[in-house]
N, C-alpha and C positions, 0 to 999 in steps of 0.2 A: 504494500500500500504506500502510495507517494505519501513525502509528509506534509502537504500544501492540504489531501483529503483529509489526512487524520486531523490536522488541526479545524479542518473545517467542520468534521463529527463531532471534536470534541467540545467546539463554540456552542454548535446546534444541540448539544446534550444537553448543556449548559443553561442555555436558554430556557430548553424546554422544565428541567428541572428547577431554573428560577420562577417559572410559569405556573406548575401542577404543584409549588408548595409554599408559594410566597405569602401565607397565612401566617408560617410558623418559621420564616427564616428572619434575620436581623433583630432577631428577639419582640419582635411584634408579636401581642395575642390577636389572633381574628375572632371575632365576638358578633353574634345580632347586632351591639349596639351601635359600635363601629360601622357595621355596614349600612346601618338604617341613618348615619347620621348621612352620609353624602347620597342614598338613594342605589346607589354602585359600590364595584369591588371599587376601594380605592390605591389608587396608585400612586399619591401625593405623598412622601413618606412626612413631612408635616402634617397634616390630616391624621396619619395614623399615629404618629407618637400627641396630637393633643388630646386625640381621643383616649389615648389610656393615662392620661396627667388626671387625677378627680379634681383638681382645682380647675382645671383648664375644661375642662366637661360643664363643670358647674356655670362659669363664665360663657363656655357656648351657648347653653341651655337655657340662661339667664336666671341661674337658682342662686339664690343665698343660703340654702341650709341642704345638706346633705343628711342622706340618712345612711353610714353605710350596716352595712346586715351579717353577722355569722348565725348562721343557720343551719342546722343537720338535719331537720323531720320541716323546716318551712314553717313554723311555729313563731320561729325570730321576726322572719319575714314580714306573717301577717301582722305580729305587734307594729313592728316598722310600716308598714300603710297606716295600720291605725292612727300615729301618732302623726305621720306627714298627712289623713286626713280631717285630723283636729286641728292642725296646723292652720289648712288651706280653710278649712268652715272657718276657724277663729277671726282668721287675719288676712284669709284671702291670699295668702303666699304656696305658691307652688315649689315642691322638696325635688332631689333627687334622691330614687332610693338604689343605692348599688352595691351590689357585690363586690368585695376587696378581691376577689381573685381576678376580677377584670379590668383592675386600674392600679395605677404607679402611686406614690405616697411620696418619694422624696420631695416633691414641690409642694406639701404641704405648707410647710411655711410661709409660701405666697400667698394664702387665702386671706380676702379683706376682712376688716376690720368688724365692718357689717355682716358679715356672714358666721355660722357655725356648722359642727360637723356633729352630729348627732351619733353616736354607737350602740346601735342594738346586738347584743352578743350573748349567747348562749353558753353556759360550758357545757361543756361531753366528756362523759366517760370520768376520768379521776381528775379533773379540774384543767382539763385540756380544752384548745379551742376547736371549734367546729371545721372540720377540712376546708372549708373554702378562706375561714381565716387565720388559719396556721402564718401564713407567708405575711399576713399583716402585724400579728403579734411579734413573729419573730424580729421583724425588721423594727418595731417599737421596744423592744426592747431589750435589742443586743446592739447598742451606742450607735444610733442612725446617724446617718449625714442626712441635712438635708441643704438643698439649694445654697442658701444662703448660711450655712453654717451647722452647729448642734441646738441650735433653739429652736422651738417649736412654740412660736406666739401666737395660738390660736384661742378659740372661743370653742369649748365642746359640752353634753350631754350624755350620760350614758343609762341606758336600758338595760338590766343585766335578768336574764331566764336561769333560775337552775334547781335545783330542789335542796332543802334543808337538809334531810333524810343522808344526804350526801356530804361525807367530810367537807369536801370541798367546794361549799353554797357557792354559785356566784363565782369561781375562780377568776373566771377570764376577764369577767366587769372588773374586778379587786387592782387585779393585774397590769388591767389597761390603764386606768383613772393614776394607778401609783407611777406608771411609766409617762403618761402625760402631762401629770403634774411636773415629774420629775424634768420633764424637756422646756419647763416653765409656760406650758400650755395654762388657759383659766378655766375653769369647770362649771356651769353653768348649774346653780341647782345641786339638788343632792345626788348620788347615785341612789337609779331604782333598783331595786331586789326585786324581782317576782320570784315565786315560790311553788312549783307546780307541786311538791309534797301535801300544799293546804289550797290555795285558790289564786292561782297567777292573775285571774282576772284582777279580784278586788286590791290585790296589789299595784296592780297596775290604775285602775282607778284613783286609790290613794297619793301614787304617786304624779299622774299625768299633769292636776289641774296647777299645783306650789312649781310642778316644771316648768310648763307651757307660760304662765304668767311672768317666772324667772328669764325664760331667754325673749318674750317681749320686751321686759326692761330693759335687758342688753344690748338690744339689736334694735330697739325703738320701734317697736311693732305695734298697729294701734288697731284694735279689737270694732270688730264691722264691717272688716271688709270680703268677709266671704260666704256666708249664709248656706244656704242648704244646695249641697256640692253634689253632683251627679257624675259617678264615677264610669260608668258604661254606657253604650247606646245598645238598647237590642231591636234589630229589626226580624217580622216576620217574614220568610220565604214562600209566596205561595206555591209556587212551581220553579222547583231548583231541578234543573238540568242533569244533573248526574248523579241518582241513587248512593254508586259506588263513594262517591265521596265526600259521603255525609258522614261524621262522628256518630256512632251510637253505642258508646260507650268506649272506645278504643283510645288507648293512652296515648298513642302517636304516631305519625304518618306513616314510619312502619310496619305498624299491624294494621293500620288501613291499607293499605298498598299490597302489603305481606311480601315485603322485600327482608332479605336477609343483611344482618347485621351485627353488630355487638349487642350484648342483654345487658344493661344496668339500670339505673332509677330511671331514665328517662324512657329507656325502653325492656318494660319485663320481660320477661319467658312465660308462654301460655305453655304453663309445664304440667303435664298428665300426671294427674294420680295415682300411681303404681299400688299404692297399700293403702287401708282408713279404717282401725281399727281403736275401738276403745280399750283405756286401759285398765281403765276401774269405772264402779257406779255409787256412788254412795250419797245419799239425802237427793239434795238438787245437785252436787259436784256430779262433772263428769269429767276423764279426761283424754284426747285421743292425743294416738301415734301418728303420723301421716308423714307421707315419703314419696318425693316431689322425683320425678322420671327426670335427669339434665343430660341423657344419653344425646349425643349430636347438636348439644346447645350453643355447645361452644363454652360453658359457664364451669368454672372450677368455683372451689372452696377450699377452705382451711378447717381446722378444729378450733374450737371456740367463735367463727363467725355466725354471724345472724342473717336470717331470711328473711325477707320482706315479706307480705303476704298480704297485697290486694285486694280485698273485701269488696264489693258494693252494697249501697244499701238494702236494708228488707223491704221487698212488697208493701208493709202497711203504712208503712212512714213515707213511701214516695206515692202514694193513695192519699195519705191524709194533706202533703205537701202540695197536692194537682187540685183536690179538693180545696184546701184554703184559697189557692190564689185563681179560682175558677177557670183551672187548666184541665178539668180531666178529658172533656172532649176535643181538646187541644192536644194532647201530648204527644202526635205524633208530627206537629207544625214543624217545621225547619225554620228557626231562628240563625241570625249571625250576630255576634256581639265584638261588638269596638271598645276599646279603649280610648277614651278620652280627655285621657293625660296619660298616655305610657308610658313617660318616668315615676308615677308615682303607681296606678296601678293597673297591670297587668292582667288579662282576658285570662283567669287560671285555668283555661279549658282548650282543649282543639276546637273550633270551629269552620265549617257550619253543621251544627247538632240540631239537636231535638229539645223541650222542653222534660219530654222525658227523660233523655240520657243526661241531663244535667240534672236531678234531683235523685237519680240511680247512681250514677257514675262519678259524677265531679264534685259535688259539693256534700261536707256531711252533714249533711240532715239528723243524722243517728244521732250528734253527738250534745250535749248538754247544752242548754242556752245561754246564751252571757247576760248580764244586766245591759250593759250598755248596747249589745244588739237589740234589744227589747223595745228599750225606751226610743231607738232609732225608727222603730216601727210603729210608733203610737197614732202617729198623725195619721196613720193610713187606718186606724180603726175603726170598725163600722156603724159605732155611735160614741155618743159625748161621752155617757158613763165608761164604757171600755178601752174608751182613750186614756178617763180620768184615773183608771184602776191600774192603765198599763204604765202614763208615767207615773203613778206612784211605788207601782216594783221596779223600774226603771230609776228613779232618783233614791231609793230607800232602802239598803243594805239589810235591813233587820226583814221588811215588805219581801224583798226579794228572795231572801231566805227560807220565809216561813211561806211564801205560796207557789214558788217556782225551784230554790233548787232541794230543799229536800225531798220533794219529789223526783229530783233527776228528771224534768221532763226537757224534749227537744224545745227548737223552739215553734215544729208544727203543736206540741202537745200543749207548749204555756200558752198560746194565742188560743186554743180550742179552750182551756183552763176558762182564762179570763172572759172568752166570751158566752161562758156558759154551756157550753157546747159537751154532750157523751164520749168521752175518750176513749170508750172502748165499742160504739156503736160500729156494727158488722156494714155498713153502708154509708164512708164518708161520703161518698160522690151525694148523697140529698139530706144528711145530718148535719153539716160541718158548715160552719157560717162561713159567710165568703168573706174574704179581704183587701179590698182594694189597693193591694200593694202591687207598684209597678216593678216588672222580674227583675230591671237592674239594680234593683235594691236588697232583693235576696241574693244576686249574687255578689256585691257590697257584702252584707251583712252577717254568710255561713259564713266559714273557712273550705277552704279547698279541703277534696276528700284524697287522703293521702295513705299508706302505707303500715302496716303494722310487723313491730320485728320481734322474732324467735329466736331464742339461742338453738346454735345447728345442736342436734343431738347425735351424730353419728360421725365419723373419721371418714376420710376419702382414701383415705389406703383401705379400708375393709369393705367403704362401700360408693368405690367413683363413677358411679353411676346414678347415686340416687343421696337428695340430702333428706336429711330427718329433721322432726320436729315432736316435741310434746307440751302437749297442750291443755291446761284445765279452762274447763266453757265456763264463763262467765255469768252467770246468772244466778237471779237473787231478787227477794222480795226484798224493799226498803221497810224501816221499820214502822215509818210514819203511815205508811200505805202498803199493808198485808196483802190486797188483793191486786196489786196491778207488779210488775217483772221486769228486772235493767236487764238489759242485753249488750255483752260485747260485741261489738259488732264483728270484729275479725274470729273470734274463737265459735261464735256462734255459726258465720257462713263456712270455717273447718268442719263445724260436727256436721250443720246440713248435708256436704258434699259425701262424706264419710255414711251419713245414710243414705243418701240416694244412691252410691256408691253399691251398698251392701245389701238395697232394697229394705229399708227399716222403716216401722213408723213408729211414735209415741203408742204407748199401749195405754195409755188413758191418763184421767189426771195425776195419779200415784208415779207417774215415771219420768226424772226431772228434766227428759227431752218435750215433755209436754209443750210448753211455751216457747218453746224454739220458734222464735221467726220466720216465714217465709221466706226464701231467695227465690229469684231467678236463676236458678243455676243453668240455664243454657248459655246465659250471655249477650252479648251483644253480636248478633249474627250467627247465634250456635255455637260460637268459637268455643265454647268454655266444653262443649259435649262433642267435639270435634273428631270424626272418625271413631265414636262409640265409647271415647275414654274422656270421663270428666279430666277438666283440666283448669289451671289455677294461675293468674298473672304473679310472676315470683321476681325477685331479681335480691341479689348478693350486695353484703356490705361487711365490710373487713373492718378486725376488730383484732386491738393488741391483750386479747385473753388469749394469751399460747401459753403452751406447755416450754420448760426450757429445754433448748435446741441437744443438750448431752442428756441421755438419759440417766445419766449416773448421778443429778440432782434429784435429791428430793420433793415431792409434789406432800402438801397438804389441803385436800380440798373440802370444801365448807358449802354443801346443798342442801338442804332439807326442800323436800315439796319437788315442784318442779322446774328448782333450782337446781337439780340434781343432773338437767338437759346439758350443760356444757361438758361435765366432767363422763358420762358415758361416751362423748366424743375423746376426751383425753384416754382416757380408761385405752378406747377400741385404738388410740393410734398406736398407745405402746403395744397395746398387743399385737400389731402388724407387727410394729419395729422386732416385737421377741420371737414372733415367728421366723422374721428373717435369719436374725442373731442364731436361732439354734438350728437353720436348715443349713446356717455358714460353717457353725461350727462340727453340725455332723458329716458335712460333705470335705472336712479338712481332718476330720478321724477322730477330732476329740470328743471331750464328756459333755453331750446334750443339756444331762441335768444340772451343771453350773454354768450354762452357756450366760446366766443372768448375775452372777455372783456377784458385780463391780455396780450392778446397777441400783440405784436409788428405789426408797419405799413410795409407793403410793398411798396416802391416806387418804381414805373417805370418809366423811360423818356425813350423816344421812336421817332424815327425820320425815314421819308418816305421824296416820292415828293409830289405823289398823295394820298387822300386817296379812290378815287376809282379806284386806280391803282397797288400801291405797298405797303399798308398796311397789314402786315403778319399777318394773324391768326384772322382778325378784327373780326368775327364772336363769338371768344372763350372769351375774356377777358373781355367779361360783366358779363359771368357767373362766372367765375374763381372771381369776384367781391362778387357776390351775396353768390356763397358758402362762400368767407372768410369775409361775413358780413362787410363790409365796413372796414374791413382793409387791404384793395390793391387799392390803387388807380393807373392811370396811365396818364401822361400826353404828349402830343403827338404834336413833331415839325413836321408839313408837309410845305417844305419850298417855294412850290407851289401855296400854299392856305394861308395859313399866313404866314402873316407878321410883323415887328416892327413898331414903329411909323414909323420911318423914311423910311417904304418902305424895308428896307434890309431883308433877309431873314430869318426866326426864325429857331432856332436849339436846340439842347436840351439844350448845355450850358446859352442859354438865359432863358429857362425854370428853371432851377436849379437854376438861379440867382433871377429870379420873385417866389421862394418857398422858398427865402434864411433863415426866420427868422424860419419858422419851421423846416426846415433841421439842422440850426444850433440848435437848440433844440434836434434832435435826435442824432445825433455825439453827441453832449457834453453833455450831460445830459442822454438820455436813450443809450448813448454806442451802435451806430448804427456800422453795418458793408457797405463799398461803397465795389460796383462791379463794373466795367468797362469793358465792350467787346466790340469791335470792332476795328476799324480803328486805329493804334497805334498813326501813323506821325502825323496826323491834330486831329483827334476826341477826341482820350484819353489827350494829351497835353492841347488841348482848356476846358475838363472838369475839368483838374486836377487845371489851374490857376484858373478857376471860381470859383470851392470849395474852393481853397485857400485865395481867395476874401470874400466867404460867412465866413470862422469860423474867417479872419481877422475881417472882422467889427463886428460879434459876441464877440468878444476880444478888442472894444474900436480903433479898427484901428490899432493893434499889429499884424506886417504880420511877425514879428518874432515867433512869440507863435504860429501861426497857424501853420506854416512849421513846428514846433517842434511838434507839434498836428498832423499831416499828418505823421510826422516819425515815431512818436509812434503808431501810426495806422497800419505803416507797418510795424513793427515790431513784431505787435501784432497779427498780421495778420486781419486786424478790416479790410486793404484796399486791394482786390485782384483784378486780371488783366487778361483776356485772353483777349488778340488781336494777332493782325496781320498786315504785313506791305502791 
């Protein structure tokens, strides 16, 4: 080949590959918003680095206050519209709400005087920040440069999401506000706490109104200028052109299209049910096994990761939701919905849908009402009095309380409440008073319907074809209201699928699948019953609960209940590993039966009532023994069957305390790693002081050394956490 062509190939390769990836070369992100700011790909490399400046966004857009958002489940999210639109009703000012993963920070500094930066941040997991704001914390708080030097002379707000229940409340807000200050940043107002442990709402309420009036004074913001703000437009479709490409329920243009692709949050796996089997039955508890088909998905996992699991709502609630807003003979209209400030908020659905597939599919209906959605809805009430009745749950925390949430109802059930209306009438479509409320207000005023996560219950060395999950269904009479039943929404559409699965029905009132909800379980398009195998929208989220990578560390793990799901996965990985280890060492001639000698113990504590009732998996964890040759033991509080001397009920922390001097042996001596999952408020607190008991008196009665033992553990990551409140 002459080299006049090769060089000519090598120009044209060049080109071409500057062409098919110039998104993601010169350190540019390509982003929606980037592209939507010029209409085109843009090619102006000015254009693209001011779009990822958030000062310089802010100044195109003409925002003086940002909101930016760490969000893991979209929870942060929604608080962050909330607050930008109390903002825009108050003062008539329009926010920017953005994601830190899609914009640069060093030019922070440049921000005017007049403006602020608002931070809604969640923590995750043991007081970490949410993936998308990892790269924002890090860069605040390991000695930023910015533009103009090490100071950061800004005006800011912070919103902070996390639960009590969790050592570490709050981390990332604590975190950020310390490193802010510390850049000589001014902090507007106090930091909020919410609290999903007790009522993130009324936290939020508490905090919004001493905020919102705080950064008017700052910013000279004068109250009037924005009145009753309309976030959507929805238009009906009466004849839309292409069936095919109408949303009716499908998460995103890939399952509409049904193009192949990557499975993550944006787009799950419609993954077949392989197995749906109960584990136990006992009063109204029940709890199933289910194990998700990801043959040919393309979707790996790890031990200790969690599953998402896609729910839609029940049958009654999107009946009583059509019924309210005098949609039923509507529901299968083709609506399109606009955003009408899409920096602040966002069409949370694909469009163009149905009226149906968005009270099914997009928004959750299921879930508990807020006060301040309520009182949003008054004016559209359909007389004086249940106007006058609804702002008053609406403005009145005690009101609210005693007629809306101890009943747990949605917020089709408190509008039906308030107007008088039979909540349990078999006939909303001619029982259910009608509500004059226009649809861009309901979708204003649910939250998007979002995901629910599992810890995986199985290893992918034992079983990488199929992930697992264990699950207790959620339901239960309140105590204020004996006759009417909470439903989880995701554990309850598990058990449905698992009976339709297995062809079951409730066998009458005595059997506590009775109340089970209705689904749809065929879907949106049948997808869900597809080629004769029910099947389930899933998608993976990776989580730093592993086991340590040498087996020769010791594991202490801490389940009772169905806390007990991540450690059958630990459990099932070593036992790959030990299978390997001894078919290594018997095909090399040695002794099978020490093949495990070097390796570390597994501890289990384990807690039920019965154990011939709700002991999970009882069956498995003799063998799971036998293959890891006497290094997994488990020991097992049933507080039904034993007891302590004194009669009181055994649990696992009494367990860990009657194993203290070998325990303490493995923390401080073989460098053991503690797991804890379950129960946050009672189980994990009560384990964590008994430990601190066991390595004090291992320390001579020094409960100072041991707390510092415990820190270093978590620091080291030696001590991990998945619970839940």
């Amino acid at each position: 080949m002459a080299a006049a062509d090769l060089i000519l190939i090598t120009v044209v390769s060049l080109l071409a590959s500057l062409y098919f990836f110039r998104g993601t070369l010169f350190g540019f992100k390509s982003s929606s918003s980037t592209s939507k700011l010029n209409g085109h790909a843009l090619a102006d490399g000015a254009d693209l680095l001011a779009s990822s400046d958030i000062v310089a966004k802010m100044k195109q857009t003409k925002r003086r206050i940002a909101l930016v958002v760490g969000s893991q489940t979209g929870t942060a999210e929604e608080y962050a519209i909330r607050i930008a639109k109390e903002i825009k009703a108050k003062y008539g000012l329009s926010s920017l709400v953005a994601d830190p993963d899609e914009y640069e920070f060093d030019k922070l500094d440049t921000l005017p005087d007049d403006s602020a930066i608002i931070f809604v941040m969640a923590t995750y997991g043991e007081g970490e920040p949410t993936d998308n704001a990892q790269s924002l914390m890090t860069f605040l708080t390991e000695s930023p440069s910015f533009s103009n030097g090490d100071e950061l002379p800004i005006k800011y707000m912070i919103w902070g999401l996390g639960n009590r229940s969790y050592e570490h409340f709050n981390a990332v807000a604590k975190n950020l506000d310390k490193a802010l200050s510390g850049l000589g940043a001014q902090r507007i107002g106090l930091v909020g706490e919410g609290d999903d442990d007790k009522s993130m709402e009324e936290d939020y309420l508490a905090w919004k109104d001493d905020a919102l009036n705080a950064l008017a004074a700052d910013l000279g913001l004068e109250e009037g200028g924005g009145g009753d703000v309309q976030d959507f437009a929805v238009k009906e479709i009466a004849d839309h052109p292409d069936e095919a490409k109408i949303y009716k329920g499908e998460l995103s243009a890939r399952a509409l299209l049904g193009t192949a692709g990557i499975h993550d949050a944006k787009n799950p796996y419609m993954s077949p049910v392989s197995t749906a089997k109960e584990l136990f039955t006992a009063g109204e508890r029940t709890c199933v096994h289910m194990e998700f088909d990801i043959e040919g998905s393309g979707i790996s996992y790890q031990h200790g990761d969690h599953v998402a699991v896609w729910a839609h709502n029940p049958e009654r609630e999107v009946e009583r939701m059509l019924a309210i807003l005098g949609l039923t003979e509507k529901r299968n209209t083709v609506v399109e919905v606009t955003s009408l400030d899409p920096d602040l908020a966002k069409v949370p659905f694909p469009v163009p849908t149905t009226y149906e597939a968005i009270l099914r599919h997009y928004l959750d209906i299921a879930a508990r009402a807020g006060r301040q959605s309520l009182a949003g809805l008054a004016k559209f009430a359909p007389s004086d009095a249940v106007r006058r009745e609804l702002e008053q749950i609406g403005g009145d925390k005690a009101a609210f309380q005693n007629k809306v949430a101890r009943h747990y109802y949605t917020v089709g059930e408190a509008l039906q409440a308030v107007a008088g209306d039979d909540l349990n009438s078999t006939n909303l479509a001619t029982t259910a008073t009608p509500w004059p409320i226009p649809f861009d207000r309901i979708v204003s005023a649910i939250p998007r319907l979002g995901p629910r996560f599992y810890s995986i219950s199985s290893s992918p060395k034992l079983h990488p074809k199929q992930v697992h999950i264990t699950a207790v269904v959620l339901r239960y009479a309140p105590d204020h209201t004996p006759d009417r039943h909470v439903h989880g929404l995701a554990t309850n559409f598990i058990s449905s699928i698992k009976m339709g699965m297995n062809g079951e029905v409730a066998s009458g009132p005595n059997d506590p699948r009775f109340t089970t909800p209705k689904y749809d379980l065929a879907g949106p398009r049948g997808a869900y019953t597809r080629e004769g195998r029910y099947r389930c929208p899933i998608h993976i989220r990776r989580s730093n609960f592993r086991l340590p990578t040498s087996p020769k560390v010791p594991v202490i793990m801490v389940g009772p209940g169905t806390g007990v799901a991540p450690f059958r996965s630990f459990v099932q990985e070593r036992v790959a590993g030990a299978q390997k280890t001894v078919e290594k060492r018997s095909a090399a001639g040695g002794n099978a039966a020490d093949a495990l000698a070097e390796w570390g113990n597994m501890w289990l504590f384990y807690g039920c009532r019965k154990s011939s009732e709700d002991f999970l998996y009882q069956d498995e964890w003799e063998r799971y023994a036998a293959a890891l040759q006497g290094k997994f033991q488990m020991h097992t509080a049933i507080s039904r069957e034993k007891f302590k001397p004194d009669g009181s009920k055994l649990y696992v922390q009494d367990l860990i305390w009657e194993q203290r001097a070998a325990l303490a042996k493995e923390i401080l001596e073989r460098k053991a790693t503690v797991y804890i999952c379950g129960d946050a408020a009672g189980m994990a607190h009560d384990v964590e002081k008994t430990l601190l008991r066991v390595l004090a008196e291992a320390k001579g009665g020094d409960e100072k050394a041991a707390q510092r033992e415990i820190k270093l553990m978590k620091d080291r990551s030696k001590w991990l956490l998945d619970v839940w409140s």
